[in-house]
C-alpha positions as a printed Julia matrix, in Angstrom:
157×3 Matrix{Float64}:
 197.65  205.56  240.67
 197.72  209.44  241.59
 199.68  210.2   244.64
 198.47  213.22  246.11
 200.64  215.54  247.79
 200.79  219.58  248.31
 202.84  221.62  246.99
 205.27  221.06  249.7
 205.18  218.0   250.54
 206.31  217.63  246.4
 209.36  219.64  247.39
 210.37  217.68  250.06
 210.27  214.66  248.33
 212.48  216.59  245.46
 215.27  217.84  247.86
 215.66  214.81  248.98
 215.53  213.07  245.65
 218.53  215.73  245.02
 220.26  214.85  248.11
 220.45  211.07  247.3
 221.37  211.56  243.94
 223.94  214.19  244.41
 225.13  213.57  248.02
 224.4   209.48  249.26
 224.79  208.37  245.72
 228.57  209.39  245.58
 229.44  208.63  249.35
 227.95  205.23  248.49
 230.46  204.49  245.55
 233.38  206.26  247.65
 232.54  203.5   250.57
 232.23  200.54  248.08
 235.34  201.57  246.39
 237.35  202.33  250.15
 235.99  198.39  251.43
 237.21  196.56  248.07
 240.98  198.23  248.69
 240.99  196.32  251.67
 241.35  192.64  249.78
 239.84  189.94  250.08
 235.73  191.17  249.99
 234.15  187.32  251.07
 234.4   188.5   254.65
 234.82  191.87  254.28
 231.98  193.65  256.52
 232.4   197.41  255.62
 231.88  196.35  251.97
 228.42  194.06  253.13
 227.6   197.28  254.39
 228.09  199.93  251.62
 226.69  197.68  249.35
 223.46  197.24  251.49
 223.49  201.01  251.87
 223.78  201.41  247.61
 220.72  198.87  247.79
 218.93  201.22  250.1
 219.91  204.53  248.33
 218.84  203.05  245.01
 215.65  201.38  246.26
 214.09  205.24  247.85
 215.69  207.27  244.85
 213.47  204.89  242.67
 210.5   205.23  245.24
 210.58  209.04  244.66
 211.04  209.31  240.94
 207.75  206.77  240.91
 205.85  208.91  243.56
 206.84  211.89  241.7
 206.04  210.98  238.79
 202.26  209.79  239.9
 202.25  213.18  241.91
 199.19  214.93  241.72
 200.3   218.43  242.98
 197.21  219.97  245.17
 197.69  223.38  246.48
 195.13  223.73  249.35
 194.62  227.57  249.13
 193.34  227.25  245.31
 190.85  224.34  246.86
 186.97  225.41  246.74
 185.36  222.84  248.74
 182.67  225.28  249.88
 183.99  224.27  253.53
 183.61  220.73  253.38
 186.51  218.6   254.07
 189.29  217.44  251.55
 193.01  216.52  251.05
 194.65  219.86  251.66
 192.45  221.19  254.32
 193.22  222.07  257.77
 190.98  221.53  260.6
 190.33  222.11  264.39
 188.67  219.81  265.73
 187.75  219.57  269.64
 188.09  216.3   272.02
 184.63  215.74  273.17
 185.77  213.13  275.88
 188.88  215.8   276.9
 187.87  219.0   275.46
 191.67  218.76  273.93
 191.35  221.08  270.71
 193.7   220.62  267.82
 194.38  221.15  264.18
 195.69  219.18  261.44
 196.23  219.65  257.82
 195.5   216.66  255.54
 198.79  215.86  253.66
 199.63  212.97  251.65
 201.57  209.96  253.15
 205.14  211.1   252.55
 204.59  214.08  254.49
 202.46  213.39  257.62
 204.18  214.62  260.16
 202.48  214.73  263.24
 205.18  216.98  265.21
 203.92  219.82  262.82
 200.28  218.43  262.74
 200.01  217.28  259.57
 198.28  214.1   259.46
 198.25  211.29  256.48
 194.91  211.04  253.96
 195.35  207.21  255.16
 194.99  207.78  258.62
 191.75  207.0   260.59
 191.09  210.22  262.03
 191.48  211.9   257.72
 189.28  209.19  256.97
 186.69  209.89  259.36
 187.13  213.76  258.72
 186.55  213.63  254.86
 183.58  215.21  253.18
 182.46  216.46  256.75
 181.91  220.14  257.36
 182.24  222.57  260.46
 179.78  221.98  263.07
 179.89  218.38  262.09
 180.4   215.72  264.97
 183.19  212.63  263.8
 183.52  209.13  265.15
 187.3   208.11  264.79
 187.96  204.15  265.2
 191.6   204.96  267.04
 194.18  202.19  268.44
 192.44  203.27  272.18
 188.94  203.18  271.51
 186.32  205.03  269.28
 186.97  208.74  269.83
 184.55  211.53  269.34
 185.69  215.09  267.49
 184.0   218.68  267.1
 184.77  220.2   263.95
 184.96  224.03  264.26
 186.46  225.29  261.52
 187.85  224.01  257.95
 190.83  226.42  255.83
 192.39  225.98  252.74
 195.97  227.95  253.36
């Protein structure tokens, strides 16, 4: 399976691929190695810990390489949709209950962030929004209720 990310998002995921593998990876080992100088390691919490920590640091730097290796790379400003709506894109939209406008960029799952407005291709309100065009009027199933969104413009950038 193909996981879709932008070009960013796939060098997020590598720095912090790096970062475990250069950085956590060795502080991991130092901690192990530090908790079985102190004897006897049956009851020996700080080594229960660094060893659940290796388990941890092992388990996401495995997660990556897969997810990396699946990645399929999309850089929105080489899209052509001819305006309709795909991974990549970024949208305002407009509130028609609060006349609220905002815009999101559809990202992949690793990098939704919705702090920076960057919402997952899982989500309900991506799912509702793709294959739509500007001008188009969405129904999004959210936790609160049905909500219903404007769109008034689609980019690639």
């Amino acid at each position: 399976m193909n996981t879709p990310l932008t070009r960013h998002g796939a060098e997020l995921l590598k720095a912090e691929l790096h970062q475990l593998k250069t950085q956590e990876r060795r502080k991991v080992i130092d901690a192990i190695a530090e908790a079985r100088s102190h004897g006897d390691l049956s009851e020996n919490a700080e080594y229960d810990a660094a060893k659940e920590r290796q388990a941890f640091v092992e388990g996401r730097i495995a997660e990556l390489e897969a997810k990396l290796s699946t990645a399929q790379i999309i850089d929105p400003s080489m899209v052509d949709a001819e305006g309709r709506i795909v991974f990549g894109a970024t949208v305002d939209l407009e509130d028609l209950e609060t006349g609220n406008k905002v815009t999101y960029q559809i990202v992949g799952e690793d990098e939704a962030d919705l702090k920076q407005l960057k919402i997952s291709i899982t989500s309900p309100i991506a799912r509702a929004l793709i294959g739509k065009y500007a001008g188009d009027v969405v129904d999004v199933k959210a936790p609160s209720g049905v909500r219903e969104y404007e769109i008034f413009d689609v980019r690639y950038i």
